[in-house]
N, CA, C and O atoms as CSV, one atom per row, in Angstrom:
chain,resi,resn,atom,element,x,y,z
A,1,UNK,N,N,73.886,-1.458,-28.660
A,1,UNK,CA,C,73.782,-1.367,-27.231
A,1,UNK,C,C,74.969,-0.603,-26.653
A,1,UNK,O,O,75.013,0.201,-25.723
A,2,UNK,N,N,75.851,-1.042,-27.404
A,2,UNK,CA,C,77.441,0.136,-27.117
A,2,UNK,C,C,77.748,1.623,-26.440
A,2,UNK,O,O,78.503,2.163,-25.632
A,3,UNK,N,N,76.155,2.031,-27.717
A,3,UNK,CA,C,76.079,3.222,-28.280
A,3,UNK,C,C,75.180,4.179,-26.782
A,3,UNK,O,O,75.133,5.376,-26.499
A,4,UNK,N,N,74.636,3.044,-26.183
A,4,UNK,CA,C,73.317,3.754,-25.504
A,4,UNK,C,C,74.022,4.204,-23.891
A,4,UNK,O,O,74.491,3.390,-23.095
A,5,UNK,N,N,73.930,5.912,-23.662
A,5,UNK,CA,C,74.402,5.789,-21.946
A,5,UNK,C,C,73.725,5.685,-20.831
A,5,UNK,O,O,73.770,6.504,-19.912
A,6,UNK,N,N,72.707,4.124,-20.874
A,6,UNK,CA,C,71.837,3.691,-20.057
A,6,UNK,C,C,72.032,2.436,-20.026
A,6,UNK,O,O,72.556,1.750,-20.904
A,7,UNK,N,N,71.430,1.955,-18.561
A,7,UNK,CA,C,71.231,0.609,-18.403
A,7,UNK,C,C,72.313,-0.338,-18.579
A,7,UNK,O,O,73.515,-0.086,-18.653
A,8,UNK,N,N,71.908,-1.119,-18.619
A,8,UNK,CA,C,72.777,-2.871,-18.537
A,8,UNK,C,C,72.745,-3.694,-20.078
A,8,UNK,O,O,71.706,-4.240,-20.451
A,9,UNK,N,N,73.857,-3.710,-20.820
A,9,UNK,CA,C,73.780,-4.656,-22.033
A,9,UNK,C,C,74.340,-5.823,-21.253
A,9,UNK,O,O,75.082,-5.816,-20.271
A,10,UNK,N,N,73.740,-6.952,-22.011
A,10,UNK,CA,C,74.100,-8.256,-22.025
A,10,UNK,C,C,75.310,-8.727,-22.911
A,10,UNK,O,O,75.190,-8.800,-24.134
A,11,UNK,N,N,76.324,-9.003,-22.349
A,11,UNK,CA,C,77.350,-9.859,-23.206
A,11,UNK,C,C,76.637,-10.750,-25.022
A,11,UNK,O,O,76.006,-11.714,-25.456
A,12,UNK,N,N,77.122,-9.922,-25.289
A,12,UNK,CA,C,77.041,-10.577,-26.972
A,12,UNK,C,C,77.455,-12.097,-26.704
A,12,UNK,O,O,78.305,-12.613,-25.978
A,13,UNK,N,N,76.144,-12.787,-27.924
A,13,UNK,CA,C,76.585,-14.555,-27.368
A,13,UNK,C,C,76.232,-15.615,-26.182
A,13,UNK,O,O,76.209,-16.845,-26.132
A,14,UNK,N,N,75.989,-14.654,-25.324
A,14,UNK,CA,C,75.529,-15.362,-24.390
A,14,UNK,C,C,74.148,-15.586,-24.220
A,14,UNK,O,O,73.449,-14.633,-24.563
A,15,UNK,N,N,73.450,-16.753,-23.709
A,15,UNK,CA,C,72.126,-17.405,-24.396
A,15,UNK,C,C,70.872,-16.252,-22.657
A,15,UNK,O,O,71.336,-15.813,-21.604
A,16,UNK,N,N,69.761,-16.205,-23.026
A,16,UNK,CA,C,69.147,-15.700,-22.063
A,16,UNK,C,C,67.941,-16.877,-21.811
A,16,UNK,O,O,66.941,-16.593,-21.151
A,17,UNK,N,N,68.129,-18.162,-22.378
A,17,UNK,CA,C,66.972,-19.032,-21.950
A,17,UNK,C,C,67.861,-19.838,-20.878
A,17,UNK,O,O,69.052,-19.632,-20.648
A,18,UNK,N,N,67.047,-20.783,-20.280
A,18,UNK,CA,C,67.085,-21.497,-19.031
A,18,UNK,C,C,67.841,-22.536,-19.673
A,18,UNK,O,O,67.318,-22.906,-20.725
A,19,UNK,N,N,69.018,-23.183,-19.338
A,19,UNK,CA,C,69.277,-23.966,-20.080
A,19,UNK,C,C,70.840,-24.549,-19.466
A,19,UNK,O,O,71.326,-23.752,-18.664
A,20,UNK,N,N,71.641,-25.730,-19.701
A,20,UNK,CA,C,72.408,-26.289,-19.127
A,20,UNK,C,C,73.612,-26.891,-20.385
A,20,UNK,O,O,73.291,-27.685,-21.270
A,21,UNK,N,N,74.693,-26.447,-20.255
A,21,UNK,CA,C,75.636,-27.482,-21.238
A,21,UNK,C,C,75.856,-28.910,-20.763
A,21,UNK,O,O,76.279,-29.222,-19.650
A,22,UNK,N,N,75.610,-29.508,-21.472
A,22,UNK,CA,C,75.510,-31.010,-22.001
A,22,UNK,C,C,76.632,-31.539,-22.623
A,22,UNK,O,O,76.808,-30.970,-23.701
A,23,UNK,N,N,77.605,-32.537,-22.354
A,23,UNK,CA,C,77.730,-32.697,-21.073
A,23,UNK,C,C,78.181,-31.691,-20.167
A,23,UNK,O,O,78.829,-30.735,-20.593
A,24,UNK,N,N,77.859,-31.834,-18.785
A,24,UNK,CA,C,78.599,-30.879,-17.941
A,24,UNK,C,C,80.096,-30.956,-18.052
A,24,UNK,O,O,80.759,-31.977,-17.867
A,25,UNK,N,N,80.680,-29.456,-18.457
A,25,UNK,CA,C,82.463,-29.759,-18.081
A,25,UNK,C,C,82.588,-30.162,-19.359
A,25,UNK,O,O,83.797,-30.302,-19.546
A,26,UNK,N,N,81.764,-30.528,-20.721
A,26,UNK,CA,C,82.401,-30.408,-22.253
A,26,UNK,C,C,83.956,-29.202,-22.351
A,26,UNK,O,O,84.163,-28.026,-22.052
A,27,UNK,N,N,84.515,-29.991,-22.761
A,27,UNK,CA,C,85.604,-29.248,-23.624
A,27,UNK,C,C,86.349,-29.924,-25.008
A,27,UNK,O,O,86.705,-31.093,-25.160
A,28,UNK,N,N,86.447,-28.910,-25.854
A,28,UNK,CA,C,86.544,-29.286,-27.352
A,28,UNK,C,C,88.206,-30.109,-27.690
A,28,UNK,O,O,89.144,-29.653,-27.036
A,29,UNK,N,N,88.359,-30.682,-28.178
A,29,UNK,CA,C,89.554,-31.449,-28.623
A,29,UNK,C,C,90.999,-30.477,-28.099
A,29,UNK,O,O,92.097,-30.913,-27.753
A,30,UNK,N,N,90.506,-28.949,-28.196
A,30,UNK,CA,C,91.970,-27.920,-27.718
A,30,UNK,C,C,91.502,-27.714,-26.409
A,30,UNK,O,O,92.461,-27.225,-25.813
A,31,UNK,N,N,90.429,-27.833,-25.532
A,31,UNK,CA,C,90.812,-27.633,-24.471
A,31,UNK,C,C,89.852,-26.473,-24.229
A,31,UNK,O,O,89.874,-26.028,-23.082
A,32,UNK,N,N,89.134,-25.981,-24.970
A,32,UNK,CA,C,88.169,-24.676,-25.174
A,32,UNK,C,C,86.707,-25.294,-24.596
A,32,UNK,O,O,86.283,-26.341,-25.086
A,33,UNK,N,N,85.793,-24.449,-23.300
A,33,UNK,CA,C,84.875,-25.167,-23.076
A,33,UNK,C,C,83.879,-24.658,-23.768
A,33,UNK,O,O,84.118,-24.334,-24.931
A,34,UNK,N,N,82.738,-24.497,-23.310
A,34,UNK,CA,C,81.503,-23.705,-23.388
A,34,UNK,C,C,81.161,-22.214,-23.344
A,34,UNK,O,O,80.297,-21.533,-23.897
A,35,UNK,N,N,82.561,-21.847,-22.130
A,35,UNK,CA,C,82.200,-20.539,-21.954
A,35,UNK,C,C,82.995,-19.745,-22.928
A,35,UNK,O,O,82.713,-18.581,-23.215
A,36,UNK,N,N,84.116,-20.482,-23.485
A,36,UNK,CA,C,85.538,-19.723,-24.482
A,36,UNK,C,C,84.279,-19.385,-25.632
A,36,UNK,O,O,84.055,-18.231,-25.996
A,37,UNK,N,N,83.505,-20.566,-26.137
A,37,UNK,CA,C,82.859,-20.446,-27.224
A,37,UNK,C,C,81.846,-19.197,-27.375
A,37,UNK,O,O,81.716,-18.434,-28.333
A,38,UNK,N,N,80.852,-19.233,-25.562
A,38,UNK,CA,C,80.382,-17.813,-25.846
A,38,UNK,C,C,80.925,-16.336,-25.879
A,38,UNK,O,O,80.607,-15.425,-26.642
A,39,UNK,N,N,81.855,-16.346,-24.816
A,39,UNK,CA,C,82.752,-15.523,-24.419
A,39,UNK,C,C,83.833,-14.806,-25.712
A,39,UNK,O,O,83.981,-13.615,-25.984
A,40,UNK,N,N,84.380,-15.826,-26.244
A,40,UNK,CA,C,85.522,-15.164,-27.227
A,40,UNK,C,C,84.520,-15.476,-28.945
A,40,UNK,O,O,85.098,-15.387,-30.029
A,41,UNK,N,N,83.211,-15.781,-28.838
A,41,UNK,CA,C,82.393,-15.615,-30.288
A,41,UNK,C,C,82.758,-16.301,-31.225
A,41,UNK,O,O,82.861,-15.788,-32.339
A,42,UNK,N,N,83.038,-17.590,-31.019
A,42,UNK,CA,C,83.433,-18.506,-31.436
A,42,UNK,C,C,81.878,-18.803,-31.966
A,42,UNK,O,O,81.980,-19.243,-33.112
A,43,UNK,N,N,80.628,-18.736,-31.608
A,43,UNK,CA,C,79.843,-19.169,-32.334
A,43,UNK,C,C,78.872,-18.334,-31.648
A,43,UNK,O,O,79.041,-17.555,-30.710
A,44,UNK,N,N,77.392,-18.770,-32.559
A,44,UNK,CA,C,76.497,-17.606,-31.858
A,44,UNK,C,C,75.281,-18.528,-31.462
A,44,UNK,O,O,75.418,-19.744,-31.591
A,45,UNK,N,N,73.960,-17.945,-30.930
A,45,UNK,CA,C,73.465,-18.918,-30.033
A,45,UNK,C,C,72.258,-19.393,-31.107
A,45,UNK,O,O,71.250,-19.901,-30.616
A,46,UNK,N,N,72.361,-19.212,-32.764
A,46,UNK,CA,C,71.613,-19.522,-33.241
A,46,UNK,C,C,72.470,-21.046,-34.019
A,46,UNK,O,O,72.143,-21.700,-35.009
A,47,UNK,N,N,73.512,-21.183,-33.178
A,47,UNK,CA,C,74.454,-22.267,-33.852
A,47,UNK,C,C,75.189,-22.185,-35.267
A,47,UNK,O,O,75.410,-23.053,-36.111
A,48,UNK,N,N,75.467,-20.921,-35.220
A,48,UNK,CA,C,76.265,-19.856,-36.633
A,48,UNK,C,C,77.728,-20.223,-35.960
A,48,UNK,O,O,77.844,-20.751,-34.854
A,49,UNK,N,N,78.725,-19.883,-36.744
A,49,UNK,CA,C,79.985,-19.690,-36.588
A,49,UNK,C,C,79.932,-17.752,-36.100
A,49,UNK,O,O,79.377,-17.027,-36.926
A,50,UNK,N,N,80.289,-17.336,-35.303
A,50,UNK,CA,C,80.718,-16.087,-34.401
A,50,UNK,C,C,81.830,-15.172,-34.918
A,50,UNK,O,O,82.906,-15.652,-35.275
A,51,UNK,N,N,81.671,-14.330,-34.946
A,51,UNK,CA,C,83.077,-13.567,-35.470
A,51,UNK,C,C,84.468,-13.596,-35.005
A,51,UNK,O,O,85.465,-13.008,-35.425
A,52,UNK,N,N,84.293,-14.437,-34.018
A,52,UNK,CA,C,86.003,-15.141,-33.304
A,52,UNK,C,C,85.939,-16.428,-34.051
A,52,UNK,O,O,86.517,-17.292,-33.391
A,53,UNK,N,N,85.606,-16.755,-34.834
A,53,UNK,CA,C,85.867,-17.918,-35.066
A,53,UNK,C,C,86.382,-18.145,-36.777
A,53,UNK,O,O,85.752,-17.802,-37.777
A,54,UNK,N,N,87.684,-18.810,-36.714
A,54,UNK,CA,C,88.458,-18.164,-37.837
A,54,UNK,C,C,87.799,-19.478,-39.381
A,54,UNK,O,O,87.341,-20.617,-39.289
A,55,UNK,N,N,88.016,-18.752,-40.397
A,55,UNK,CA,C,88.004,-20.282,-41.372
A,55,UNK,C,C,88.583,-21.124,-41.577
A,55,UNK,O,O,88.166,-22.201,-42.002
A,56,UNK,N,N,89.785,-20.803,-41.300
A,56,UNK,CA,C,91.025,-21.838,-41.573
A,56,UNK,C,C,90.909,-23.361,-40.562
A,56,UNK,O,O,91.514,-24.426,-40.685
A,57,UNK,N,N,89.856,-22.916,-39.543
A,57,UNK,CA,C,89.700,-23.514,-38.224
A,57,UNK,C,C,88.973,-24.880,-38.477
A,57,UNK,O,O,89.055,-25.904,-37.799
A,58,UNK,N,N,88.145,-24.622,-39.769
A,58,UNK,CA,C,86.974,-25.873,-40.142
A,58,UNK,C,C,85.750,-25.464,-39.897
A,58,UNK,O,O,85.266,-24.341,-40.034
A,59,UNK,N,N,85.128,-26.757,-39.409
A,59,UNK,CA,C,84.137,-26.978,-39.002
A,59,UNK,C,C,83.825,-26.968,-37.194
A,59,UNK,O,O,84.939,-27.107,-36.687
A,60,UNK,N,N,83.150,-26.900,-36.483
A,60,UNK,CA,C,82.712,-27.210,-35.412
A,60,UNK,C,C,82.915,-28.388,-34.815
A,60,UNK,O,O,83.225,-28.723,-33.672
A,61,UNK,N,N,82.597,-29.145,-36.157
A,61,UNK,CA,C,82.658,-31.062,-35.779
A,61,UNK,C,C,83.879,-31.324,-35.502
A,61,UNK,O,O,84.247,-32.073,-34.597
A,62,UNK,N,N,84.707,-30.615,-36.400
A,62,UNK,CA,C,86.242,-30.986,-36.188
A,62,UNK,C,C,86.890,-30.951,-35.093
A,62,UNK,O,O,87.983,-31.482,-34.897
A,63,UNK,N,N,85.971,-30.048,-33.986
A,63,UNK,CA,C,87.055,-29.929,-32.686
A,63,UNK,C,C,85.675,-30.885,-31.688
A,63,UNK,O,O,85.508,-30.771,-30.474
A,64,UNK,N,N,84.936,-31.684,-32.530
A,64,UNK,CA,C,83.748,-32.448,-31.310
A,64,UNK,C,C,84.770,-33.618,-30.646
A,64,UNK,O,O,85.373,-34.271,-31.497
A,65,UNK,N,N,84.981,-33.889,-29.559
A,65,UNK,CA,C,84.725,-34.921,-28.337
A,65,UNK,C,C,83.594,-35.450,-28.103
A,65,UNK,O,O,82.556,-34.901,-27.734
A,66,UNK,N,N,83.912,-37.103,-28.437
A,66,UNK,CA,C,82.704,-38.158,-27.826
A,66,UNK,C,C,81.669,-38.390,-29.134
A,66,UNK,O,O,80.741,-39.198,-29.146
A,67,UNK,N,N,82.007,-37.591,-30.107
A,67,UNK,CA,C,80.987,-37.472,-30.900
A,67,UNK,C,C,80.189,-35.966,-30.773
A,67,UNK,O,O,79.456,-35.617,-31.698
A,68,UNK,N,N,80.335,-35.270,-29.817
A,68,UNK,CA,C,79.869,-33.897,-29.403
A,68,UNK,C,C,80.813,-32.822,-29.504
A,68,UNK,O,O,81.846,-32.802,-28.835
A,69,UNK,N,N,80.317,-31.448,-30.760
A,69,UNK,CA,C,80.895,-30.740,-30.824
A,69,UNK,C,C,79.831,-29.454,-29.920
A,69,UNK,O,O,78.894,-29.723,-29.169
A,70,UNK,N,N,80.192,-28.458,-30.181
A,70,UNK,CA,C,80.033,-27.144,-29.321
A,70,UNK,C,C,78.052,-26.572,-30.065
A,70,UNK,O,O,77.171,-26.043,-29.387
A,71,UNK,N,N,78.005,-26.793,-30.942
A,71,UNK,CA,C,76.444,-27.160,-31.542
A,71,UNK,C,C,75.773,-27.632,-30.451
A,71,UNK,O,O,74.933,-27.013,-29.797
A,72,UNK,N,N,76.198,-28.842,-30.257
A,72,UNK,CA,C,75.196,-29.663,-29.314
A,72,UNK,C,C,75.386,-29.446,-27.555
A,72,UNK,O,O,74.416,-29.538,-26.802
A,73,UNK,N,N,76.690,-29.168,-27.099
A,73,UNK,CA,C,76.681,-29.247,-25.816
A,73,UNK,C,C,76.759,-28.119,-25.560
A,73,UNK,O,O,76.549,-27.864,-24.374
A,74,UNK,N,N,77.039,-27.086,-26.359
A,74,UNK,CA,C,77.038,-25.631,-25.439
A,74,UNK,C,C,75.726,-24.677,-25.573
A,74,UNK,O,O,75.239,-24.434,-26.677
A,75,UNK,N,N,75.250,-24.212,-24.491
A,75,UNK,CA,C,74.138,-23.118,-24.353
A,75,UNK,C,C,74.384,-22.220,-25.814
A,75,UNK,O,O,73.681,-22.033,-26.807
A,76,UNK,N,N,75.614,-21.819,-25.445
A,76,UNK,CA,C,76.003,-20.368,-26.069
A,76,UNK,C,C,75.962,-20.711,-27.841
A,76,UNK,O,O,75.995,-19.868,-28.738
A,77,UNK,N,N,75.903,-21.819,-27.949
A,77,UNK,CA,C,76.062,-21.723,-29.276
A,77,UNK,C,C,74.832,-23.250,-29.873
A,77,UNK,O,O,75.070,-24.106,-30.726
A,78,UNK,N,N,73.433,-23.047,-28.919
A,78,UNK,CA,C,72.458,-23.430,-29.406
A,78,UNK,C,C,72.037,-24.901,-28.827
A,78,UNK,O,O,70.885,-25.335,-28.822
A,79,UNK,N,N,73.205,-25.588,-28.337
A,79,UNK,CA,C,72.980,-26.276,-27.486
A,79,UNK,C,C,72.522,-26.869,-26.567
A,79,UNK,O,O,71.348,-26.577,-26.338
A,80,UNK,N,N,73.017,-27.690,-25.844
A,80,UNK,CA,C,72.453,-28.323,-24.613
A,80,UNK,C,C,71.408,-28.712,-24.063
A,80,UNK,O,O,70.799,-29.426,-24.860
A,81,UNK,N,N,70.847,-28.608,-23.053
A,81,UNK,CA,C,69.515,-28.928,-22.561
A,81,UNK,C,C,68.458,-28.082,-21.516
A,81,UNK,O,O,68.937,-27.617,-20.482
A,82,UNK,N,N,67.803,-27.998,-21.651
A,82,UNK,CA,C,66.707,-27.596,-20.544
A,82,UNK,C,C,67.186,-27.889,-19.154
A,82,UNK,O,O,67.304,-29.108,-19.032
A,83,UNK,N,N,67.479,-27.301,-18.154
A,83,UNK,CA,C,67.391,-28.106,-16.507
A,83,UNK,C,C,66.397,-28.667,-16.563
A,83,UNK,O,O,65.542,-28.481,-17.429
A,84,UNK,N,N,66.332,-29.463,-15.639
A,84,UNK,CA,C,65.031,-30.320,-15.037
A,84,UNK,C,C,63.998,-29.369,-14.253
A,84,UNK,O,O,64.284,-28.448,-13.489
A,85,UNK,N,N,62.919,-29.757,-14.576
A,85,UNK,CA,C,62.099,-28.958,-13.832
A,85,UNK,C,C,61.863,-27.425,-14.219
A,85,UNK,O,O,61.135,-26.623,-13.633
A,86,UNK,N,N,62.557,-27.241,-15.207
A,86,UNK,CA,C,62.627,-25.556,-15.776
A,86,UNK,C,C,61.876,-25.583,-16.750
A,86,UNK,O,O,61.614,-26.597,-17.398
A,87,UNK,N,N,61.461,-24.494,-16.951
A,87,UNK,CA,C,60.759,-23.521,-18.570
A,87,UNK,C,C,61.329,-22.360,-18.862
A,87,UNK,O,O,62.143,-21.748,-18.170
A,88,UNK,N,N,61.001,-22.136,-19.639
A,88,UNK,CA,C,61.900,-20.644,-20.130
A,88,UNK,C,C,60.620,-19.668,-19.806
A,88,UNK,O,O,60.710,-18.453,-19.984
């Protein structure tokens, strides 16, 4: 999409379905929310590890709060939930 001198690309990572992070205002054990994760590719929206996201780092689970890591509450990285009342 880089490559093309037309139109509008979409931010790499970021999810295009209807959808809400769970909980609202999640942030990971460092302080990183939802948007660091799509934003800096920390993971991808098929719930992969992202090319910002280093090995030495672990797992995903390792930085979960509440029992919830970035898998489950963030859009961007496969997460979260449907709004109410929405469809994709």
């Amino acid at each position: 999409c880089e490559d093309q001198s037309w139109g509008y690309c979409r931010p790499f990572g970021l999810v295009s379905r209807a959808c809400v992070d769970e909980p609202k205002g999640w942030r990971d054990k460092d302080g990183e929310d939802c948007g660091n994760y799509g934003s800096d590719g920390f993971c991808t929206p098929l719930g992969g590890h992202g090319l910002g996201w280093e090995a030495s780092w672990g797992t995903f689970a390792a930085f979960a709060v509440d029992g919830r890591d970035a898998l489950a509450a963030c859009c961007n990285c496969g997460g979260g939930r449907a709004p109410a009342g929405c469809a994709d």
